[in-house]
C-alpha positions as CSV (number, residue, x, y, z in Angstrom):
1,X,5.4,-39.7,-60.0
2,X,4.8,-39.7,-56.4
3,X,7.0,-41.2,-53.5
4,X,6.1,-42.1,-49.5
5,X,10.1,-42.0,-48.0
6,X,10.4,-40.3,-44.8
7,X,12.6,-37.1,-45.6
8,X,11.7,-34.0,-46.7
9,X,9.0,-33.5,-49.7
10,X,9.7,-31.7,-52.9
11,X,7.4,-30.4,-55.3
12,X,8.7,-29.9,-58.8
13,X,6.4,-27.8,-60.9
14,X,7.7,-27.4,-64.6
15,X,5.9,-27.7,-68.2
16,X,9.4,-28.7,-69.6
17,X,9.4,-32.6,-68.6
18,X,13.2,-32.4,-69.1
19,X,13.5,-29.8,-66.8
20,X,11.6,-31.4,-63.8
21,X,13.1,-35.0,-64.7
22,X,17.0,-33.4,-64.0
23,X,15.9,-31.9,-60.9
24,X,14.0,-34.7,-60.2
25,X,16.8,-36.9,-60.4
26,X,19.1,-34.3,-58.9
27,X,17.4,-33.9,-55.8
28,X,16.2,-38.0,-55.6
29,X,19.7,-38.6,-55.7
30,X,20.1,-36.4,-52.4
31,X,17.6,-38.1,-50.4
32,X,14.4,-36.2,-50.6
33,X,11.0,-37.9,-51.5
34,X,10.5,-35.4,-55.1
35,X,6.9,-35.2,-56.8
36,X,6.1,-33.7,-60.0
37,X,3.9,-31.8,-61.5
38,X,3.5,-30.3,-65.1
39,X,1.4,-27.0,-64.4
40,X,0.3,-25.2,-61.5
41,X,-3.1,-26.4,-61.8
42,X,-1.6,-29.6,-61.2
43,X,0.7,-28.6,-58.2
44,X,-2.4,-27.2,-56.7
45,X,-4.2,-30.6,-56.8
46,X,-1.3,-32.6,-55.0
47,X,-1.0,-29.6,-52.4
48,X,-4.7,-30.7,-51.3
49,X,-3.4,-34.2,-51.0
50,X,0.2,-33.7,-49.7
51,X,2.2,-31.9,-47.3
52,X,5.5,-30.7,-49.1
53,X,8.2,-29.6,-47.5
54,X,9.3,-27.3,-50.7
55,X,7.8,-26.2,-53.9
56,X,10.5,-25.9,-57.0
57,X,8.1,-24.3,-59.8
58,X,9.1,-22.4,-63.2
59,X,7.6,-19.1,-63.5
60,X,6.4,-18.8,-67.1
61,X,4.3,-21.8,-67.5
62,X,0.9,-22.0,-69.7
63,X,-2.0,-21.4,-67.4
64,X,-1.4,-19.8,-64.1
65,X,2.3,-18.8,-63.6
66,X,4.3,-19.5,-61.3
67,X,4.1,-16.2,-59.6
68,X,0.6,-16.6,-59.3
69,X,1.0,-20.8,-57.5
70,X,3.3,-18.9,-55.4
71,X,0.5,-16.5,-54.3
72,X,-1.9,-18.7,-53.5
73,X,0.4,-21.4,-51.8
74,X,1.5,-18.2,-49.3
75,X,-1.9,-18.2,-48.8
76,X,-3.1,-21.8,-48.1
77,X,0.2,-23.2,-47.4
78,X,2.2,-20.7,-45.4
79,X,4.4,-22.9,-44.1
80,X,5.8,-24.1,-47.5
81,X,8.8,-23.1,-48.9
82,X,9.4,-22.1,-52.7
83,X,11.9,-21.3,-54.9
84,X,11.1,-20.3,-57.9
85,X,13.1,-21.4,-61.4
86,X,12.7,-18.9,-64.8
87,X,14.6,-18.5,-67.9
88,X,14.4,-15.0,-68.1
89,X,16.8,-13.0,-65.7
90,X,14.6,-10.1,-65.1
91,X,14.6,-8.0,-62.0
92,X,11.7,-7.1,-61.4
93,X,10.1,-10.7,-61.7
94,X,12.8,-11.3,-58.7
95,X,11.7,-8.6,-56.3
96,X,8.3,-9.9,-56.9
97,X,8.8,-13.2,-56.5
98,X,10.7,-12.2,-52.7
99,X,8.0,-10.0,-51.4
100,X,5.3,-12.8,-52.5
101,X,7.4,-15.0,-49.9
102,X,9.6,-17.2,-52.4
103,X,12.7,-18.6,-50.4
104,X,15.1,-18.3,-53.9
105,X,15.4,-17.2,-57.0
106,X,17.5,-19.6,-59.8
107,X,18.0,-18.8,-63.3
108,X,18.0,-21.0,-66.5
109,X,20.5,-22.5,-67.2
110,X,21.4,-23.4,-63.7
111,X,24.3,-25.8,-62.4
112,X,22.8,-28.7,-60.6
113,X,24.9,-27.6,-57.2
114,X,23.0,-24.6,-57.1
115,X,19.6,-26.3,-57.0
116,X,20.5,-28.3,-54.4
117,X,22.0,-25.6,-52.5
118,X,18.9,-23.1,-52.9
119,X,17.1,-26.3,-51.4
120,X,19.4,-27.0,-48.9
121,X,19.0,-23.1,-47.6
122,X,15.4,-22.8,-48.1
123,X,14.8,-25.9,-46.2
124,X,17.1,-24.5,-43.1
125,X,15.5,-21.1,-43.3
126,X,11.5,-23.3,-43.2
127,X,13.0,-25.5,-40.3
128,X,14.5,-22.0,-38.2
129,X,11.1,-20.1,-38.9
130,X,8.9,-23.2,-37.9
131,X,10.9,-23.3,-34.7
132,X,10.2,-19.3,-34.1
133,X,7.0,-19.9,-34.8
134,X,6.7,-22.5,-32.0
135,X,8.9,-20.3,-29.1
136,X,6.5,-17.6,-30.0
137,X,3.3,-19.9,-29.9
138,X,5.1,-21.6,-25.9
139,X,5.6,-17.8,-25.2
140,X,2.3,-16.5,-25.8
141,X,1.1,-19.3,-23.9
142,X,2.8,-19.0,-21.1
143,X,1.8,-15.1,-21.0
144,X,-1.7,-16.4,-21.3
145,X,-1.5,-19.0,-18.7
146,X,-0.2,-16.1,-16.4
147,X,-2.6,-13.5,-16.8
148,X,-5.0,-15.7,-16.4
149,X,-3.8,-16.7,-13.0
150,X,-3.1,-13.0,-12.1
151,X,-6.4,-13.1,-13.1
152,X,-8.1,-15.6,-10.9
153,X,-6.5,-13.9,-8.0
154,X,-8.0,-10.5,-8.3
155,X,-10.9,-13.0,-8.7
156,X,-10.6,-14.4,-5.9
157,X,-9.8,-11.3,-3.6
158,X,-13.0,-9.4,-5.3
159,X,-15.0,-12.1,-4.6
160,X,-14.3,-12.6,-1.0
161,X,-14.7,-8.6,-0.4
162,X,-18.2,-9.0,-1.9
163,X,-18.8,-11.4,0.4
164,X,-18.3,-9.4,3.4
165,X,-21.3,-7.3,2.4
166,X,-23.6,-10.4,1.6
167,X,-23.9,-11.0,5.6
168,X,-24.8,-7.5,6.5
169,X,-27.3,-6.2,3.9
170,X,-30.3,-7.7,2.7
171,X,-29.7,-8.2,-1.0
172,X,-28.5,-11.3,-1.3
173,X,-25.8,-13.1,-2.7
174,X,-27.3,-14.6,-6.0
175,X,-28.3,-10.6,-6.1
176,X,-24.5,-9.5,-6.6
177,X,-23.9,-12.5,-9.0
178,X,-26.7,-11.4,-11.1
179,X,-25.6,-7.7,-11.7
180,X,-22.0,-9.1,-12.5
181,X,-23.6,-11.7,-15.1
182,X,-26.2,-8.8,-16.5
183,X,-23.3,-5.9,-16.8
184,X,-21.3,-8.4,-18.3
185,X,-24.2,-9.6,-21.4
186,X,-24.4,-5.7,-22.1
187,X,-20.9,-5.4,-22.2
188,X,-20.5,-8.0,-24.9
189,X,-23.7,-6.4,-26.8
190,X,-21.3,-3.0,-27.1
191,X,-18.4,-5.0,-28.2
192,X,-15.9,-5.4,-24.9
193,X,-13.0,-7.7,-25.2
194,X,-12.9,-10.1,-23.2
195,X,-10.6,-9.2,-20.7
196,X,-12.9,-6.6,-19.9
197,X,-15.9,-8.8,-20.2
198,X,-14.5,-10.8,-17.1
199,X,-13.6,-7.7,-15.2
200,X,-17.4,-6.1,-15.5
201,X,-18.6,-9.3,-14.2
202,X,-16.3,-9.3,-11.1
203,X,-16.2,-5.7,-10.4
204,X,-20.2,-5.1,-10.7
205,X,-20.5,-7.4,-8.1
206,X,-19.0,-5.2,-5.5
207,X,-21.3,-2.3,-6.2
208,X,-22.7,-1.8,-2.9
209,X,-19.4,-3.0,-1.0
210,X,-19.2,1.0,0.7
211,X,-22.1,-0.4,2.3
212,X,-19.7,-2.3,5.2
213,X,-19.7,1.3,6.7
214,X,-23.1,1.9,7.1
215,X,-24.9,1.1,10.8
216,X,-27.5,-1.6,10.4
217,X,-29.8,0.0,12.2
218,X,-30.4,2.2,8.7
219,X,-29.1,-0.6,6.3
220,X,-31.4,-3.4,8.0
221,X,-34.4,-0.9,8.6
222,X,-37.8,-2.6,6.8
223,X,-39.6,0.1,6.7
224,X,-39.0,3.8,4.5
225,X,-36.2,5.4,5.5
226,X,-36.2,8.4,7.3
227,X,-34.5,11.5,5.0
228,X,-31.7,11.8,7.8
229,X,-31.3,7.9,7.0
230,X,-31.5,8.3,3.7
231,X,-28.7,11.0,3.8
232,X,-26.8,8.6,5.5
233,X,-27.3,5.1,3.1
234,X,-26.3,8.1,0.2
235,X,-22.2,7.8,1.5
236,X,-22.4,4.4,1.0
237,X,-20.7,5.1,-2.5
238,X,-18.1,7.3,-1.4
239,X,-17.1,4.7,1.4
240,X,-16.8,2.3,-1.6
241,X,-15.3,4.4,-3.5
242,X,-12.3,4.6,-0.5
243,X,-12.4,0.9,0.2
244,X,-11.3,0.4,-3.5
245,X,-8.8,3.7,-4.0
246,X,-5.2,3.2,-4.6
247,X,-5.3,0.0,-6.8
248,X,-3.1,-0.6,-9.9
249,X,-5.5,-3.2,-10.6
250,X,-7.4,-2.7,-13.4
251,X,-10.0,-4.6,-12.0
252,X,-10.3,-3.3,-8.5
253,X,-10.4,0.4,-10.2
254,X,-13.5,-0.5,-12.7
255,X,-15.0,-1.6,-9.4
256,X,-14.3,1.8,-8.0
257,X,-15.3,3.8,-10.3
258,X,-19.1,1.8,-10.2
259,X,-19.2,1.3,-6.6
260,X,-18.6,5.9,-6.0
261,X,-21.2,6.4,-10.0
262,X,-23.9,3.4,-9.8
263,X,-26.2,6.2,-8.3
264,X,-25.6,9.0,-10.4
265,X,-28.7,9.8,-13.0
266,X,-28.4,11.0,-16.8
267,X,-29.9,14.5,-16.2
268,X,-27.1,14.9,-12.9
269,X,-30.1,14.6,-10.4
270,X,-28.1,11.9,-8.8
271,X,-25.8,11.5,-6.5
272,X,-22.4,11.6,-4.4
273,X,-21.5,14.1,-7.0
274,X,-24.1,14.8,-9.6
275,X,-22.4,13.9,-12.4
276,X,-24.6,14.1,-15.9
277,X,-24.6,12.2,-18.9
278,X,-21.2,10.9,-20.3
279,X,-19.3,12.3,-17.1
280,X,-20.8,9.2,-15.2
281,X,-18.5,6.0,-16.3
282,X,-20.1,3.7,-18.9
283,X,-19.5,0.9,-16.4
284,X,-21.3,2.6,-13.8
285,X,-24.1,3.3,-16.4
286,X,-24.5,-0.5,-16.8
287,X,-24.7,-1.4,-13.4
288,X,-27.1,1.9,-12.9
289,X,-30.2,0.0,-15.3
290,X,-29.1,-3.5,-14.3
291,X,-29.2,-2.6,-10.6
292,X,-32.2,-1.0,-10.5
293,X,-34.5,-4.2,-12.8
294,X,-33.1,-7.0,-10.7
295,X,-34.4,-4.8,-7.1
296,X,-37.3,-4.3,-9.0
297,X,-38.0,-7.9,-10.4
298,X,-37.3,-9.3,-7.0
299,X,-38.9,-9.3,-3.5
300,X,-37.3,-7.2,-0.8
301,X,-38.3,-7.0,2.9
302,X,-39.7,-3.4,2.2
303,X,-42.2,-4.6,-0.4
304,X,-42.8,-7.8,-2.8
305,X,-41.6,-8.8,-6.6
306,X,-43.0,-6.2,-9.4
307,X,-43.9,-8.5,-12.4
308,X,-41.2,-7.9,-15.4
309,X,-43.6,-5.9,-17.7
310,X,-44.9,-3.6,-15.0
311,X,-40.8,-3.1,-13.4
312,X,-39.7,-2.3,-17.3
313,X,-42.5,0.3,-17.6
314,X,-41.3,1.9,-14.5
315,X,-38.0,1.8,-15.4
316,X,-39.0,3.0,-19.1
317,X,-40.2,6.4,-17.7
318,X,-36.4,7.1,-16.1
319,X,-34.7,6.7,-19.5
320,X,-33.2,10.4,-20.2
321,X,-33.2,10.9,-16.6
322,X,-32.2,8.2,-14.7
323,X,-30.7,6.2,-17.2
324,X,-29.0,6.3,-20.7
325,X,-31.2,6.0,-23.2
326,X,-28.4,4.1,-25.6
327,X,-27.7,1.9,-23.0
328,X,-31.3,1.4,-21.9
329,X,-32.3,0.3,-25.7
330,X,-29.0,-1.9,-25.5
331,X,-30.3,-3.8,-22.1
332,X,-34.2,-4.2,-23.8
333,X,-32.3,-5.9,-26.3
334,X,-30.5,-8.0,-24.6
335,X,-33.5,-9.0,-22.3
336,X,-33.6,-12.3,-23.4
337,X,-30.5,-13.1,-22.2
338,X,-31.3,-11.4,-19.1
339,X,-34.2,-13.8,-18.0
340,X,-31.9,-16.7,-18.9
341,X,-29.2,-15.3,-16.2
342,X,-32.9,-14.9,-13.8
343,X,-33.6,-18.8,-14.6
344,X,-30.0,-19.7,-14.1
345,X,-29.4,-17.5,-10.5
346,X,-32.2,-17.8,-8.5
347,X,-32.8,-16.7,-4.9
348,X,-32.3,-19.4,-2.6
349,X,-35.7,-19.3,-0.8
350,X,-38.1,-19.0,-4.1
C-alpha cells in the first residue's frame, strides 16, 4: 500500500501483516504517509523507487533479516532512519543493531505510544543530523572559497614578480609559463595533490627571478660567455634564493627552494652549493630536466631550435649526472603531454 501526502515517509517492513497493519494504522493516524513491505527484499525494491523518511523493519524475518536491510540501507541510504522492531529481547542483537546505525530499538509486544515516540525521536535526531550535515557542507565551503582566494593572491603577486624578469632577460614569457605547466604534468604523474599541483605551476615559473640582479651586459650578451661572466650568471640563484627568503607562504618558499637548486646536478657537479642526489629538492629536480628541454627545443639568440629527438638524446646522456634518472624516466613518460603544453604555449614570433 503506497501513499503520496506531503509529510514524512514511513517504511514498515514486517512478515506478520498484523504487525505492519497496527503500526500502519498507528502511525497513518499521526499524519505520516506509511508504506509497507512484507520482507526485506521487498523494502529494498521500494527504497529504489522512494525516498523514506524512516524504515520500521522486524529483525527476524524469512530471507534477509532485518539486521542485514539495516546494513545495506546504511550503505545506500545513509540518510535514512531505522528503528528496528524484534520479539526477542536479546542484548547483543541491540548493540548490533546501534553500531550498524539503527536510530531505536522496540521490543514485541510494544505499546503503540512507544512506536510513535521511537518515531517521533528518530525523526528529530535525522532532521538535527541533516542540518549538521549542511553547516558542515556551508563550512567547508566557505574554507574552500577562501583558500582559494588566499590562493589567487599569492597568484597574483608570483605572477607579477615573474614578470619583472620577462623584460630584462631573453627567455621569454611563454618560456616561464611553459616550465610552470611542464613541472606541474610531472607533478601529477608522482601523485601531488592538488594544492601542490597549483603551487609547482606558479612557483616554477619564477626560477630564474635572482636574475633581476644580474648586469645586462652579461645576461643580454649573444655570444659565449666569458668564465668571469659565467661566474657571475652562477649567483643568479642565490639572489633568487634572497628575493624569496622569509615567506610563510608555502608557495613563495617552493619557489625558493627551485629558484637557489634548479642548477644543482645528481652527481653534486652543480652548483651554488653542490648538492648531490636527494639533498637537491624534488621540486628543484623537476624544474632541473623541464628547464633544460624547453632551452633546448627552442631558439635562443646564442644558437637555433635543436629538433626534439636530437635535444632528448642530449639530455639522455646527463641522466645520473645532471639529472634524476627516476624523474627523467617520469618526464619521457609524460612526453606526450609535454608537446601538448608546446602546441598550446607557443612563442609569440614562430
Amino acid at each position: 500500500m503506497l501513499q503520496n501526502i506531503q509529510s514524512p515517509k514511513l517504511l514498515i517492513v514486517d512478515d506478520e501483516p498484523v504487525i505492519s497493519d497496527i503500526i500502519f494504522q498507528c502511525l497513518s493516524g499521526e499524519g505520516y504517509a506509511c508504506d509497507t513491505a512484507n520482507s526485506a527484499e521487498q523494502a529494498l525494491t521500494l527504497l529504489e523507487q522512494i525516498d523514506y523518511h524512516l524504515i520500521i523493519s522486524d529483525i527476524m524475518m524469512p530471507g534477509k533479516s532485518g539486521i542485514e536491510l539495516l546494513e545495506e540501507v546504511k550503505k545506500k541510504h545513509p540518510d535514512i532512519a531505522i528503528i528496528m522492531v524484534t520479539a526477542v529481547d536479546d542484548r547483543k542483537t541491540a548493540v548490533r543493531a546501534l553500531q550498524l546505525g539503527a536510530y531505536g530499538y522496540v521490543i514485541k509486544p510494544f505499546e503503540l505510544n512507544e512506536i510513535v515516540l521511537s518515531t517521533v525521536n528518530a525523526l528529530e535526531r535525522r532532521r538535527l543530523s541533516l542540518e549538521s550535515k549542511k553547516y558542515e557542507a556551508r563550512l567547508e565551503n566557505d574554507v574552500r572559497e577562501r583558500t582559494q582566494e588566499i590562493h589567487q593572491r599569492e597568484e597574483e603577486i608570483c605572477l607579477r614578480l615573474t614578470s619583472a624578469c620577462e623584460f630584462r632577460d631573453e627567455e621569454t614569457g611563454t618560456h616561464i609559463r611553459r616550465i610552470g605547466l611542464y613541472s606541474a604534468v610531472i607533478g601529477a604523474a608522482l601523485g601531488w595533490e592538488k594544492r601542490t599541483l597549483d603551487e609547482i605551476q606558479i612557483a616554477a615559473c619564477m626560477h630564474d627571478i635572482g636574475k633581476i640582479g644580474v648586469p645586462d651586459n652579461v645576461l643580454q650578451k649573444p655570444g659565449r660567455l666569458t668564465p668571469e661572466e659565467f661566474e657571475i650568471i652562477k649567483t643568479h640563484p642565490s639572489i633568487g634564493a634572497q628575493i624569496l627568503s622569509g615567506s610563510d607562504i608555502s608557495l613563495i618558499n617552493m619557489a625558493k627552494d627551485i629558484a637557489l637548486s634548479h642548477h644543482e646536478k645528481w652527481n653534486g657537479s652543480g652548483y651554488p652549493k653542490g648538492l648531490v642526489g636527494e639533498d637537491i629538492p624534488e621540486t628543484a629536480r623537476i624544474v632541473a630536466i623541464v628547464d633544460v628541454y624547453d632551452a633546448l627545443v627552442y631558439k635562443r639568440v646564442y644558437r637555433p631550435a635543436i629538433p626534439e629527438e636530437e635535444a632528448l638524446d642530449m639530455m639522455r646522456k646527463d641522466v645520473g649526472t645532471h639529472f634524476d634518472p627516476r624523474l627523467f624516466d617520469i618526464f619521457i613518460k609524460v612526453l606526450p603531454q609535454i608537446r601538448d603544453i608546446r602546441m598550446r604555449v607557443r612563442e609569440e614570433n614562430e
